[in-house]
C-alpha positions as a LaTeX table, in Angstrom:
\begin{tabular}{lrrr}
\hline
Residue & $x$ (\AA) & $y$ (\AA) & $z$ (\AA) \\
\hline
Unk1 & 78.13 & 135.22 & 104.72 \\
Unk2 & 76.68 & 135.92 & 101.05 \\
Unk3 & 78.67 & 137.32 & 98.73 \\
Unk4 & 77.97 & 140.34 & 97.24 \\
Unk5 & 76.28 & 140.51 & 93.70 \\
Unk6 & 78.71 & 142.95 & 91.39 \\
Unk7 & 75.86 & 143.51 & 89.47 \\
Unk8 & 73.79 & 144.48 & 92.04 \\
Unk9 & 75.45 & 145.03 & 95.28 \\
Unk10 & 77.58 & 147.92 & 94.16 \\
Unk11 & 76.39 & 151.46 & 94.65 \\
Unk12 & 77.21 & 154.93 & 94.51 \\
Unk13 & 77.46 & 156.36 & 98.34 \\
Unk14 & 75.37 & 159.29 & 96.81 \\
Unk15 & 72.68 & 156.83 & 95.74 \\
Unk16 & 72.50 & 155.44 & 98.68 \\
Unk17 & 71.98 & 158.01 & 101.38 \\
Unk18 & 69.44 & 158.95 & 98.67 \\
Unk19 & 67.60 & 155.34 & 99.35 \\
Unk20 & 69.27 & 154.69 & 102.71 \\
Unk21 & 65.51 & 152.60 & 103.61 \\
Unk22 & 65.19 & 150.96 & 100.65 \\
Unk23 & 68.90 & 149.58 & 100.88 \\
Unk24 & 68.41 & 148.61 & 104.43 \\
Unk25 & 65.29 & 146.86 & 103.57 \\
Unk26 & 67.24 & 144.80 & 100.72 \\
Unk27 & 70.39 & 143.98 & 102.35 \\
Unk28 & 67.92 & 142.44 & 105.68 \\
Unk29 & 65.99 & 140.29 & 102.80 \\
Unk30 & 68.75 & 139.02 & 100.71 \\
Unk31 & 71.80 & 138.72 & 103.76 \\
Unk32 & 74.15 & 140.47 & 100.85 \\
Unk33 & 76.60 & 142.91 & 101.75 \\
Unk34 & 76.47 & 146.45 & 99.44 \\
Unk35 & 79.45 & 147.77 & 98.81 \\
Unk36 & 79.64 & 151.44 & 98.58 \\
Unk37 & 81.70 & 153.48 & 95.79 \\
Unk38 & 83.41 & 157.10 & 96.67 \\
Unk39 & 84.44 & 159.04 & 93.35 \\
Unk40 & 84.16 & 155.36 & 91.50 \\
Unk41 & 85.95 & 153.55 & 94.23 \\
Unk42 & 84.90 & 150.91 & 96.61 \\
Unk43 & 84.42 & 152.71 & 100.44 \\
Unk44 & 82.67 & 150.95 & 102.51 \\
Unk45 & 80.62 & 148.06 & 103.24 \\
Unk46 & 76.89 & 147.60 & 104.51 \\
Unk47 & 76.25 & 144.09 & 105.91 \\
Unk48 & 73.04 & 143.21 & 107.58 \\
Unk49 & 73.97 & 142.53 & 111.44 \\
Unk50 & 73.47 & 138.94 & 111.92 \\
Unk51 & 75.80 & 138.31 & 108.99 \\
Unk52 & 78.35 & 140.74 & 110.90 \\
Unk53 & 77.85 & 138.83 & 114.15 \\
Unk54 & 77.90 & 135.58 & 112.28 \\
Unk55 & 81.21 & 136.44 & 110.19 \\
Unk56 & 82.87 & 137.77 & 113.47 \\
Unk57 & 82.34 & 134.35 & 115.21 \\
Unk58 & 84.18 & 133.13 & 112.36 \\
Unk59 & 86.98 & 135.10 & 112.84 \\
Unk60 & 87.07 & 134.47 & 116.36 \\
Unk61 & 86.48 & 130.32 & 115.87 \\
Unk62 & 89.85 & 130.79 & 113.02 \\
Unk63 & 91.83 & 132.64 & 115.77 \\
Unk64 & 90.89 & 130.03 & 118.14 \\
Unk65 & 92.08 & 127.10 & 116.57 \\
Unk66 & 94.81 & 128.92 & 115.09 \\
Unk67 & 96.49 & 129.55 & 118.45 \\
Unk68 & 95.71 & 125.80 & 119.41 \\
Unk69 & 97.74 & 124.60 & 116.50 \\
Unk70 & 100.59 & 127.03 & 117.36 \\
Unk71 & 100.66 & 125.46 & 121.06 \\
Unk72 & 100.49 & 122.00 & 120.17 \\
Unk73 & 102.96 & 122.74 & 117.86 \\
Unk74 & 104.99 & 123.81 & 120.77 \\
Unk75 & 104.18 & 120.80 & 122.75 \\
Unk76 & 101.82 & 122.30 & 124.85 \\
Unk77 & 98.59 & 120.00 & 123.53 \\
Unk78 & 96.68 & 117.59 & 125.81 \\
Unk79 & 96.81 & 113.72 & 124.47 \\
Unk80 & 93.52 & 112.70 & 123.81 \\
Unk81 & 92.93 & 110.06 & 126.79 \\
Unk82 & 94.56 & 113.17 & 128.80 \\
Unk83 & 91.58 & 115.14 & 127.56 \\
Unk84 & 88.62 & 112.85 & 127.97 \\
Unk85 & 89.94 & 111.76 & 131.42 \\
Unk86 & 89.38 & 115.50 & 132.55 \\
Unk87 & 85.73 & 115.52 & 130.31 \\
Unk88 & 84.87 & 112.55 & 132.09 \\
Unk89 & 85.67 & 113.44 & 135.74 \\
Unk90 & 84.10 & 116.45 & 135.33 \\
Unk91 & 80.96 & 115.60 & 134.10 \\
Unk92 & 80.46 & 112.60 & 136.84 \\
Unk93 & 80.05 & 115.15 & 139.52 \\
\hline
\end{tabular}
């Protein structure tokens, strides 16, 4: 995902309902998130949806191998000739 452009990316949430097109339209060309400021605050983020479905199977691929580091690390991994014996049976039938 592209990081967000400080000084660009950041807007007012009252500028942006304002322009909510014109935003939508930018963040779809450039793949940058906007980040949206309440009372000079940050509030909210606007990401264009492949990034969001890209970033998500991120998380998800980090979680995975995550939890398959915490079970081999409780002895529960496959050796590697284990492994490809099981690839390699399955794929001759």
């Amino acid at each position: 995902m592209r990081r967000a452009r400080l000084d660009e990316d950041v807007t007012p949430l009252s500028q942006f309902r304002a322009n909510v097109s014109t935003f939508v339209r930018r963040i779809r060309k450039t793949k940058r998130p906007v980040v949206l400021t309440q009372r000079g605050h940050s509030a909210a983020v606007i990401l264009d949806v492949s990034e969001y479905e890209q970033l998500l199977e991120e998380v998800e691929t980090l979680r995975d191998i995550h939890l398959a580091e915490k079970q081999v690390a409780r002895g529960k991994g496959v050796s590697h000739l284990r492994a490809r014996t099981r690839v390699s049976a399955v794929l001759r039938r």
